[in-house]
PDB file of N, CA, C and O in Angstrom:
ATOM      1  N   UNK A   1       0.814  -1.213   0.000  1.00  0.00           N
ATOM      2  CA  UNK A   1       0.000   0.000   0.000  1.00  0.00           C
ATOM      3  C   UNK A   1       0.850   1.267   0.000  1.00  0.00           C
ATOM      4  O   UNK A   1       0.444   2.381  -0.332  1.00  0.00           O
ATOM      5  N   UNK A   2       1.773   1.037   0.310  1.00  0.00           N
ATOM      6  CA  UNK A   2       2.916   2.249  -0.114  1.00  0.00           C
ATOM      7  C   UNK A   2       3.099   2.840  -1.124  1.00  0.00           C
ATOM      8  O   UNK A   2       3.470   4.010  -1.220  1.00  0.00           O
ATOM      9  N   UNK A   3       2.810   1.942  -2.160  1.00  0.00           N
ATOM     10  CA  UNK A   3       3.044   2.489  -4.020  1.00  0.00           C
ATOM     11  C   UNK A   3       1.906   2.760  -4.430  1.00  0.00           C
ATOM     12  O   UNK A   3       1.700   3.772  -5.100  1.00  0.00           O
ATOM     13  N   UNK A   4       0.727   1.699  -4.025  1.00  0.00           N
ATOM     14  CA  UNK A   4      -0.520   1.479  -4.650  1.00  0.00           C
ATOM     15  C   UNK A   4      -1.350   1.917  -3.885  1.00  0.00           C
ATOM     16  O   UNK A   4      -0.843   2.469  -2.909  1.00  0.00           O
ATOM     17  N   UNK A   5      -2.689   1.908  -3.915  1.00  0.00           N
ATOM     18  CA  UNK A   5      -3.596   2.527  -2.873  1.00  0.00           C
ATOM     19  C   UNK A   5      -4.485   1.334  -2.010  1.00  0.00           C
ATOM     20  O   UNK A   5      -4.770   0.168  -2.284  1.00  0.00           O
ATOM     21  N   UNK A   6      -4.733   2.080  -1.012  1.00  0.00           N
ATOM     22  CA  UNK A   6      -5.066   0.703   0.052  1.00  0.00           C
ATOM     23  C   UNK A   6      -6.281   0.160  -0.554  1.00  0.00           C
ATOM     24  O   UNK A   6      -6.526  -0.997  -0.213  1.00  0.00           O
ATOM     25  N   UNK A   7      -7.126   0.720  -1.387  1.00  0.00           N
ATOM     26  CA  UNK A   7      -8.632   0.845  -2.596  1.00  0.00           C
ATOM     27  C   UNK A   7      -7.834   0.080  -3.742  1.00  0.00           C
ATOM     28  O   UNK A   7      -7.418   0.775  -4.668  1.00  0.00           O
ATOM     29  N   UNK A   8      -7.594  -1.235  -3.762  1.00  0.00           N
ATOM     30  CA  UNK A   8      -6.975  -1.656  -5.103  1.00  0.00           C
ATOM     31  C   UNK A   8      -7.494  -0.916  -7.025  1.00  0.00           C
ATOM     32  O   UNK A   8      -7.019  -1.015  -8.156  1.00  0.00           O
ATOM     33  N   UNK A   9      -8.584  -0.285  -6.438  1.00  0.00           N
ATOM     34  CA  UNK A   9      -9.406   0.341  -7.694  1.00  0.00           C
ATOM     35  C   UNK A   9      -8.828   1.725  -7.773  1.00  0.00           C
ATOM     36  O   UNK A   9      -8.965   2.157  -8.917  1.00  0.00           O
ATOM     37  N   UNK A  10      -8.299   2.478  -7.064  1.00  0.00           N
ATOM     38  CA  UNK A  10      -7.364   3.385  -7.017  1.00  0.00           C
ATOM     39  C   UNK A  10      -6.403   3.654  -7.582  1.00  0.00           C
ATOM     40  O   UNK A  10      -5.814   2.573  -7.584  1.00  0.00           O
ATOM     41  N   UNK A  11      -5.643   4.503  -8.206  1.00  0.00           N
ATOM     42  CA  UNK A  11      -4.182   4.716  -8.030  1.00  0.00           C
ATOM     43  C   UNK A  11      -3.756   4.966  -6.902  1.00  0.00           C
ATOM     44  O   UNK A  11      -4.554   5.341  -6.043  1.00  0.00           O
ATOM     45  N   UNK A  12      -2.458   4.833  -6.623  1.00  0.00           N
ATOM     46  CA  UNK A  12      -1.654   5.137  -5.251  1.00  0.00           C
ATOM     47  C   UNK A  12      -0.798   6.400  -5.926  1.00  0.00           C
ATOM     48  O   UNK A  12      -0.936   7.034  -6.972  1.00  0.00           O
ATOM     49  N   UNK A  13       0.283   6.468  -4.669  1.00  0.00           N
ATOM     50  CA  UNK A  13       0.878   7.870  -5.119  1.00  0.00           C
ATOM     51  C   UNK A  13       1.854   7.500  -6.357  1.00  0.00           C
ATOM     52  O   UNK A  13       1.807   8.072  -7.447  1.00  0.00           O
ATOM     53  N   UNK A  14       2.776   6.419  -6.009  1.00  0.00           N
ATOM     54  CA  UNK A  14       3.437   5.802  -7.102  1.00  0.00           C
ATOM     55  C   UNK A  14       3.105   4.761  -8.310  1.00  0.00           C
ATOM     56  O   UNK A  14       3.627   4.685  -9.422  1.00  0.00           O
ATOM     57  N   UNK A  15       1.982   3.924  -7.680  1.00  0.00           N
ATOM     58  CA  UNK A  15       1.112   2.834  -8.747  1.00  0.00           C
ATOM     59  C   UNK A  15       0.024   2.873  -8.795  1.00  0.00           C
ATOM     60  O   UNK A  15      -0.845   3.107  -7.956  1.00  0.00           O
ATOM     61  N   UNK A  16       0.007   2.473 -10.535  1.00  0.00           N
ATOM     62  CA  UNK A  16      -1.825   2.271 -10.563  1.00  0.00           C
ATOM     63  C   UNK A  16      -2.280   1.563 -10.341  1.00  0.00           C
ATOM     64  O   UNK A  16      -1.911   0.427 -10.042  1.00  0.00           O
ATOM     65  N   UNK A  17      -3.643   2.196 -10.445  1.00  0.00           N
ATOM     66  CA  UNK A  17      -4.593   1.120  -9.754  1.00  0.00           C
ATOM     67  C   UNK A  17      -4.329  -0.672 -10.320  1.00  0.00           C
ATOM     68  O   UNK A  17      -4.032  -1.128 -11.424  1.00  0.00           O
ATOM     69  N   UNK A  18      -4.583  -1.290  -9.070  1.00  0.00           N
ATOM     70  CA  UNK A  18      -4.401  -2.979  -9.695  1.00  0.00           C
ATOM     71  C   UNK A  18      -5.434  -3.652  -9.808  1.00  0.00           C
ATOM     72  O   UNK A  18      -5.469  -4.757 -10.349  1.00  0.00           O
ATOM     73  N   UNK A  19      -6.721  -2.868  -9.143  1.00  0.00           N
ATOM     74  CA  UNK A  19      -7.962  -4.020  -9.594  1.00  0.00           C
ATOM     75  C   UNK A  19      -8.071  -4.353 -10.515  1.00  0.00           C
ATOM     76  O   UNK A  19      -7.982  -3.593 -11.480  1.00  0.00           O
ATOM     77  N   UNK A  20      -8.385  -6.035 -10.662  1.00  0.00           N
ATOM     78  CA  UNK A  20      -8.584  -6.696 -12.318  1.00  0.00           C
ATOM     79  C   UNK A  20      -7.382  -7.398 -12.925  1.00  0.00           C
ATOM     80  O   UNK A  20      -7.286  -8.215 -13.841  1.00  0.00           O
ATOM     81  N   UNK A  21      -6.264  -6.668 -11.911  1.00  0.00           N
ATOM     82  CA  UNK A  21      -5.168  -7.621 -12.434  1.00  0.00           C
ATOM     83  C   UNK A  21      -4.945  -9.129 -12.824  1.00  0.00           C
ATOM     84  O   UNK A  21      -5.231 -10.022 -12.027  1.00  0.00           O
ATOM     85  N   UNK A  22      -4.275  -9.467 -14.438  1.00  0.00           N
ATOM     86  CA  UNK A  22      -4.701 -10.660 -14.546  1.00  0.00           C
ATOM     87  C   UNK A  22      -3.591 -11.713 -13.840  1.00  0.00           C
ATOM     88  O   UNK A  22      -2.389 -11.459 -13.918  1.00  0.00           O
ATOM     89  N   UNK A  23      -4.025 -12.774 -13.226  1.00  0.00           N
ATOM     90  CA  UNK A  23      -2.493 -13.852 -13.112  1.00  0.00           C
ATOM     91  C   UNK A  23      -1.610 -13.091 -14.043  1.00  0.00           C
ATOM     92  O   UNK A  23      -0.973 -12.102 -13.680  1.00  0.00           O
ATOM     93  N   UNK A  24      -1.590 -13.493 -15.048  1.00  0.00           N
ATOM     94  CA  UNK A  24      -0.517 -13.649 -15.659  1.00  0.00           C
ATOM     95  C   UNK A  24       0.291 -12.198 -15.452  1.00  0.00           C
ATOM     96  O   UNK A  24       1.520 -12.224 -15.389  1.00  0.00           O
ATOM     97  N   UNK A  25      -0.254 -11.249 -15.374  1.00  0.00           N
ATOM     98  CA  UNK A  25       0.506 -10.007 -14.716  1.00  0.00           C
ATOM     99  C   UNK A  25       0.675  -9.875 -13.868  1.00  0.00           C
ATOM    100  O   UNK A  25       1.840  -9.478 -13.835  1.00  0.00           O
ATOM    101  N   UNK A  26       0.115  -9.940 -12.444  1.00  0.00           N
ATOM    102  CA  UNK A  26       0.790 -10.528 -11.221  1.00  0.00           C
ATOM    103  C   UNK A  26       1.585 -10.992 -11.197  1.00  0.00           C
ATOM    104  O   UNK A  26       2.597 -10.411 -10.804  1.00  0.00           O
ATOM    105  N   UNK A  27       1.629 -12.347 -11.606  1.00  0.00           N
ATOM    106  CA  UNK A  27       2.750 -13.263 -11.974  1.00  0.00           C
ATOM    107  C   UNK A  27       4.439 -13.041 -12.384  1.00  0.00           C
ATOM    108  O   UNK A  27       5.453 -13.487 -11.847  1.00  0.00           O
ATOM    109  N   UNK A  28       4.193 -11.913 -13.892  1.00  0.00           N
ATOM    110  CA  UNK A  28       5.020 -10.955 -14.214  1.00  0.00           C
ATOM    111  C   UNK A  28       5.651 -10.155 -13.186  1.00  0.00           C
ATOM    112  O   UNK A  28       6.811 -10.244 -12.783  1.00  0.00           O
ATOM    113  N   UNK A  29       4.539  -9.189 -12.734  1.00  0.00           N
ATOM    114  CA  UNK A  29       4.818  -8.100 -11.899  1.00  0.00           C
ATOM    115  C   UNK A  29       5.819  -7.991 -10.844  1.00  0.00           C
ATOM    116  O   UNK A  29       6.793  -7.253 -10.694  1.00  0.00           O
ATOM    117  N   UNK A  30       5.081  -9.348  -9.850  1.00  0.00           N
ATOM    118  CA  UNK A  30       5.818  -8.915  -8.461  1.00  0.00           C
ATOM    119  C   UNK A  30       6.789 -10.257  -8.702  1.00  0.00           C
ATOM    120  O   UNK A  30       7.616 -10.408  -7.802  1.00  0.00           O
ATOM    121  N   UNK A  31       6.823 -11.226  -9.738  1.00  0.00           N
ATOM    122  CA  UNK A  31       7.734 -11.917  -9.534  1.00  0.00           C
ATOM    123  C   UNK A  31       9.129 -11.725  -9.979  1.00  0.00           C
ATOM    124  O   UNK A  31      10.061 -12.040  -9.239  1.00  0.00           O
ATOM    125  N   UNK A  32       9.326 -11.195 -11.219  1.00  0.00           N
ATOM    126  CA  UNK A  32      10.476 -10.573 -11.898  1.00  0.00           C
ATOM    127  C   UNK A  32      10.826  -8.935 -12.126  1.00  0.00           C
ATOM    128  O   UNK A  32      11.964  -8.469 -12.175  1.00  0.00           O
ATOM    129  N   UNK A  33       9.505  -8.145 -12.261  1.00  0.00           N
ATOM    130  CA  UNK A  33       9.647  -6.867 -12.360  1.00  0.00           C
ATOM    131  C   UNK A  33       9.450  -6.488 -13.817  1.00  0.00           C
ATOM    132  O   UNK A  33       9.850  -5.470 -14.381  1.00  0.00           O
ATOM    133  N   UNK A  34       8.644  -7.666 -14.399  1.00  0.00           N
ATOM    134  CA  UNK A  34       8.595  -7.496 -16.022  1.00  0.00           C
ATOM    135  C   UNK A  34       7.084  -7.506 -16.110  1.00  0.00           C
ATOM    136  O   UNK A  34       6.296  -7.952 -15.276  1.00  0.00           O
ATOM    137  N   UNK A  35       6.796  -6.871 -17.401  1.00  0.00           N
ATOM    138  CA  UNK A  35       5.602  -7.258 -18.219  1.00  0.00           C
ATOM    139  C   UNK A  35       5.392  -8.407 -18.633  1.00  0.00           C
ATOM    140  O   UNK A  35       6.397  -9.108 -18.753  1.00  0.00           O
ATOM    141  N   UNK A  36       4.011  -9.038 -19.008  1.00  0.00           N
ATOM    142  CA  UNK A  36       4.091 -10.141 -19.577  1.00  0.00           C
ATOM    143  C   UNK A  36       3.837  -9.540 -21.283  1.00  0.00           C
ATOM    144  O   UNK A  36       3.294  -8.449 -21.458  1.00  0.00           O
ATOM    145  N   UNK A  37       4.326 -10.447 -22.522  1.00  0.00           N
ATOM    146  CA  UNK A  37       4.508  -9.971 -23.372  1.00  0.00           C
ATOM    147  C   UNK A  37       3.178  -9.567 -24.135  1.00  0.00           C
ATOM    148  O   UNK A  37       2.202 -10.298 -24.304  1.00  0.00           O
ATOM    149  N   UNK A  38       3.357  -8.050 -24.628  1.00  0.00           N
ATOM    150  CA  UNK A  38       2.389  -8.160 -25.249  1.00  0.00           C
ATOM    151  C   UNK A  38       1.329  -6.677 -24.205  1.00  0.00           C
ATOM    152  O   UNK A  38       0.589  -5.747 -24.525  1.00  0.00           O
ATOM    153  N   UNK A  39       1.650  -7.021 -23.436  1.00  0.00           N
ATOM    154  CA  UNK A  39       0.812  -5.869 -21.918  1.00  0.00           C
ATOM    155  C   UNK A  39       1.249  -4.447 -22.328  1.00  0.00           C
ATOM    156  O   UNK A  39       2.474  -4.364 -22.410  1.00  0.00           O
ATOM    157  N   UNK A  40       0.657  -3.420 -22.580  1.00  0.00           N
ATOM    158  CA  UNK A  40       0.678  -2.246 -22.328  1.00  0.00           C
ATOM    159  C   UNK A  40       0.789  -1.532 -21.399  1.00  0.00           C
ATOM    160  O   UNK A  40      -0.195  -0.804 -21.275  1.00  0.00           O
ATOM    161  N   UNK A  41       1.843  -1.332 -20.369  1.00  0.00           N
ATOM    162  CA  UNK A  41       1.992  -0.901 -18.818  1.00  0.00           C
ATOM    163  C   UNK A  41       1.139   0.500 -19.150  1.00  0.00           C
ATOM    164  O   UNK A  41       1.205   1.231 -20.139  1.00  0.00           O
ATOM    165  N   UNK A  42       0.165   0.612 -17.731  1.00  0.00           N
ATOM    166  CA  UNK A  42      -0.629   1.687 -17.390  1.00  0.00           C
ATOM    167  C   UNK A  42       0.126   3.016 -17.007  1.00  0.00           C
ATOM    168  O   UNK A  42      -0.556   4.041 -17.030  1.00  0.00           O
ATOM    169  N   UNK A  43       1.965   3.159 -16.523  1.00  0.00           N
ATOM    170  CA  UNK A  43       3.093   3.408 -16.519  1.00  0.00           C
ATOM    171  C   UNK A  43       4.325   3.340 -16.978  1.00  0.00           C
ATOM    172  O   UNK A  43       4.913   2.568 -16.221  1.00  0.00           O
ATOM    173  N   UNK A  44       5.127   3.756 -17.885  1.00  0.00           N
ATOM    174  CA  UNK A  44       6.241   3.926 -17.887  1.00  0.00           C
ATOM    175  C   UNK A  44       7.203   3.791 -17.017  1.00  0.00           C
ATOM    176  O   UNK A  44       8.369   3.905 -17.395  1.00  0.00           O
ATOM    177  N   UNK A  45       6.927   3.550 -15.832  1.00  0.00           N
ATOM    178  CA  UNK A  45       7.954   3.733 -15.117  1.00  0.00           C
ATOM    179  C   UNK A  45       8.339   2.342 -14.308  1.00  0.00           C
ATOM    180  O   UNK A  45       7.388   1.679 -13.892  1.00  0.00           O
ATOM    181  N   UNK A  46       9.902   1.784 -14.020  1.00  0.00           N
ATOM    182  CA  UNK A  46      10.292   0.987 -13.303  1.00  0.00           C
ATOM    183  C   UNK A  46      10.654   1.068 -11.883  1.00  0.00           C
ATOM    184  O   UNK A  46      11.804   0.698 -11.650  1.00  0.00           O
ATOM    185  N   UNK A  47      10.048   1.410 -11.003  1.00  0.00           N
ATOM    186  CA  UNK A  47       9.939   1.966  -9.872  1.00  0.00           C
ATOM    187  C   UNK A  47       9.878   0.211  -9.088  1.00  0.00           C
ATOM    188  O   UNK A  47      10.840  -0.080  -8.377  1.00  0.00           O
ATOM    189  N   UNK A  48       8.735  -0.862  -9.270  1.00  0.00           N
ATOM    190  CA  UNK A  48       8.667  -1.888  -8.193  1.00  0.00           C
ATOM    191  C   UNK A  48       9.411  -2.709  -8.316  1.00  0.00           C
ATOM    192  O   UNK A  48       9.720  -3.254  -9.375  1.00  0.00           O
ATOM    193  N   UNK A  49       9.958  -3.009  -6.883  1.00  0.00           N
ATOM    194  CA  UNK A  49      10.904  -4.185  -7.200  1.00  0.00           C
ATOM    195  C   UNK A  49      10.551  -5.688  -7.650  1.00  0.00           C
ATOM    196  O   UNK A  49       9.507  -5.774  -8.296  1.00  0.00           O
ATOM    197  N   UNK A  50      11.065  -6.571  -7.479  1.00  0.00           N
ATOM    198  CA  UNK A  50      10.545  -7.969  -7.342  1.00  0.00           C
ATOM    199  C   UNK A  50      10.658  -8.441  -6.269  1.00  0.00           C
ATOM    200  O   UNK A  50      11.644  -8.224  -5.565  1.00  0.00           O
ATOM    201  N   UNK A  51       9.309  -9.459  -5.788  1.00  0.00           N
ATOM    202  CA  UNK A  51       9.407 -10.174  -4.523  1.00  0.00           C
ATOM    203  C   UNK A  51       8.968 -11.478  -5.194  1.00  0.00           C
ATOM    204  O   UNK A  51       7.953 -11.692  -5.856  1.00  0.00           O
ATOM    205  N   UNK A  52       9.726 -12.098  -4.946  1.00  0.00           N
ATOM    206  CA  UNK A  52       9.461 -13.408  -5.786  1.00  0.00           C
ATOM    207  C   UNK A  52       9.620 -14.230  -4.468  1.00  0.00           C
ATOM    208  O   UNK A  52       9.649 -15.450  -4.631  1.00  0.00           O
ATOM    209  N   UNK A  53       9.750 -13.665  -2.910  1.00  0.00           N
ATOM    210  CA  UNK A  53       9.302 -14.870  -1.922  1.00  0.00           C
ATOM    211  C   UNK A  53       7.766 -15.172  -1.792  1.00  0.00           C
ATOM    212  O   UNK A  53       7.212 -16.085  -1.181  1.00  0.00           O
ATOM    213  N   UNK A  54       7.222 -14.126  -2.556  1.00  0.00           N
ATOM    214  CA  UNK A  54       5.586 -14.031  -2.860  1.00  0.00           C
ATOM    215  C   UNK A  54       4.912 -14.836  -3.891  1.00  0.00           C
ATOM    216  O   UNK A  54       3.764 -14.700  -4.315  1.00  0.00           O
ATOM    217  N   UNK A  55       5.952 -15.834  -4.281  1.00  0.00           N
ATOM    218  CA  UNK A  55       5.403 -16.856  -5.258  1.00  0.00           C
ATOM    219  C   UNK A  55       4.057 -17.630  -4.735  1.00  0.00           C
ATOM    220  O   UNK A  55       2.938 -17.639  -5.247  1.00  0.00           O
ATOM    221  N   UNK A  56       4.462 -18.187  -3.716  1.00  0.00           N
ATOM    222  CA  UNK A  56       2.895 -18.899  -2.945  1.00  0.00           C
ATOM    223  C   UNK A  56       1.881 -17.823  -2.864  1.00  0.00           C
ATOM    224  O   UNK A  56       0.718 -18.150  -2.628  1.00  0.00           O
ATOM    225  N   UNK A  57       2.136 -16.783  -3.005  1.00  0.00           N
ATOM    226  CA  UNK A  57       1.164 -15.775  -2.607  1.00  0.00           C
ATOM    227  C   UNK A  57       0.247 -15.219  -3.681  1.00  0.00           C
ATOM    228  O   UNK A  57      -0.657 -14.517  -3.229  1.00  0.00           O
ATOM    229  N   UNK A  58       0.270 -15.358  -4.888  1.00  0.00           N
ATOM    230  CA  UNK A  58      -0.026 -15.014  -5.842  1.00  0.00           C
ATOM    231  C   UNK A  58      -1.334 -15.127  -6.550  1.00  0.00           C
ATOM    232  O   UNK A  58      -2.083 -14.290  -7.054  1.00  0.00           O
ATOM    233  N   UNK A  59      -1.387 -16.805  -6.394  1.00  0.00           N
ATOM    234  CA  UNK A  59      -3.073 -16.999  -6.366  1.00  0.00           C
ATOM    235  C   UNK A  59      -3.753 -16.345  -5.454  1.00  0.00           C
ATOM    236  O   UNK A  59      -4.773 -15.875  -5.959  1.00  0.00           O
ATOM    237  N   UNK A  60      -3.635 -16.072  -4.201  1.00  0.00           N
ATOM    238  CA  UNK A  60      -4.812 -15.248  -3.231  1.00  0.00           C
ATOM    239  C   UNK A  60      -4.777 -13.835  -3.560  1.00  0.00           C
ATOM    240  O   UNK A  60      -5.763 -13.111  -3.422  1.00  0.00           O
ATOM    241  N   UNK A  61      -3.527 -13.388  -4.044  1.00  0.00           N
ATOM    242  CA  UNK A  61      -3.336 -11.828  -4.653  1.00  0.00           C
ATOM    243  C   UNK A  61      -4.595 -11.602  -5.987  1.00  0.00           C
ATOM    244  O   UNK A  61      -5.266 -10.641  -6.364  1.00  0.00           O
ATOM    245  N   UNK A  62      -4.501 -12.653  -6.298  1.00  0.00           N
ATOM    246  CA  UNK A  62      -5.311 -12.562  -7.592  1.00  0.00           C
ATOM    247  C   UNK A  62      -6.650 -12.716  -7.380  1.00  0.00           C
ATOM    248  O   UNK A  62      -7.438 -11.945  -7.928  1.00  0.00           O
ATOM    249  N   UNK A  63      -7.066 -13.688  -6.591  1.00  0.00           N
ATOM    250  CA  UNK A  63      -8.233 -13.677  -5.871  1.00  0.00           C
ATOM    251  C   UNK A  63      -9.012 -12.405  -5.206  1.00  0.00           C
ATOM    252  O   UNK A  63     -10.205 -12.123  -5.316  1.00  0.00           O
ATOM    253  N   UNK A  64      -7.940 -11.689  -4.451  1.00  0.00           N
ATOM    254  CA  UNK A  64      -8.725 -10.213  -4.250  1.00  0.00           C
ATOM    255  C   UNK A  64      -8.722  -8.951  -4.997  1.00  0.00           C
ATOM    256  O   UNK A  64      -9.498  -8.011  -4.828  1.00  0.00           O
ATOM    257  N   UNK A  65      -7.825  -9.029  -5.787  1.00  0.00           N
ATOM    258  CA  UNK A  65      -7.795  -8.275  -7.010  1.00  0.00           C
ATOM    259  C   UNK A  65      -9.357  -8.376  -8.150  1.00  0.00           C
ATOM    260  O   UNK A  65     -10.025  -7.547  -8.767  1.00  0.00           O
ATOM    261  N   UNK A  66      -9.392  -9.622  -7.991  1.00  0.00           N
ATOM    262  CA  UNK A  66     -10.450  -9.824  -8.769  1.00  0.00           C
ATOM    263  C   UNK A  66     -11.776  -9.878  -8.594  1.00  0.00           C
ATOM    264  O   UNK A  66     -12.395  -9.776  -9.653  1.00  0.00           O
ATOM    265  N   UNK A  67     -12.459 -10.007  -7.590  1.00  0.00           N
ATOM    266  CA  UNK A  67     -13.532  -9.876  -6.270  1.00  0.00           C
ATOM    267  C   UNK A  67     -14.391  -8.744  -6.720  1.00  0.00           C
ATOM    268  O   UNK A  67     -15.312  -8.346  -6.006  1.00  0.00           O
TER     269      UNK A  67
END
């Protein structure tokens, strides 16, 4: 919630909004710090890191993203 807004439908101060995010960009996102191919980033900018100890975490990320 630091980058993004605690309202996943939000922008945050640094990221946009993530509601709707698909797996496969999640996936991308917080695991490597890449796009998946083909994605049009809502940003230009490389600002998030990767947390790829968040691999198990990903399906439930997606789960409330999508809700």
């Amino acid at each position: 919630i630091a980058c993004h807004n605690t309202d996943p439908s939000k922008d945050g101060p640094t990221g946009p909004a993530i509601s709707g995010s698909s797996l496969e960009l999640l996936e991308h996102r917080v695991l490597t710090n890449k796009y998946p191919p083909g994605y049009k980033p809502k940003r230009e900018t490389q600002m998030m890191p990767s947390f790829s100890y968040l691999k198990k975490d990903i399906p439930a990320l997606h789960l409330f993203l999508t809700q």
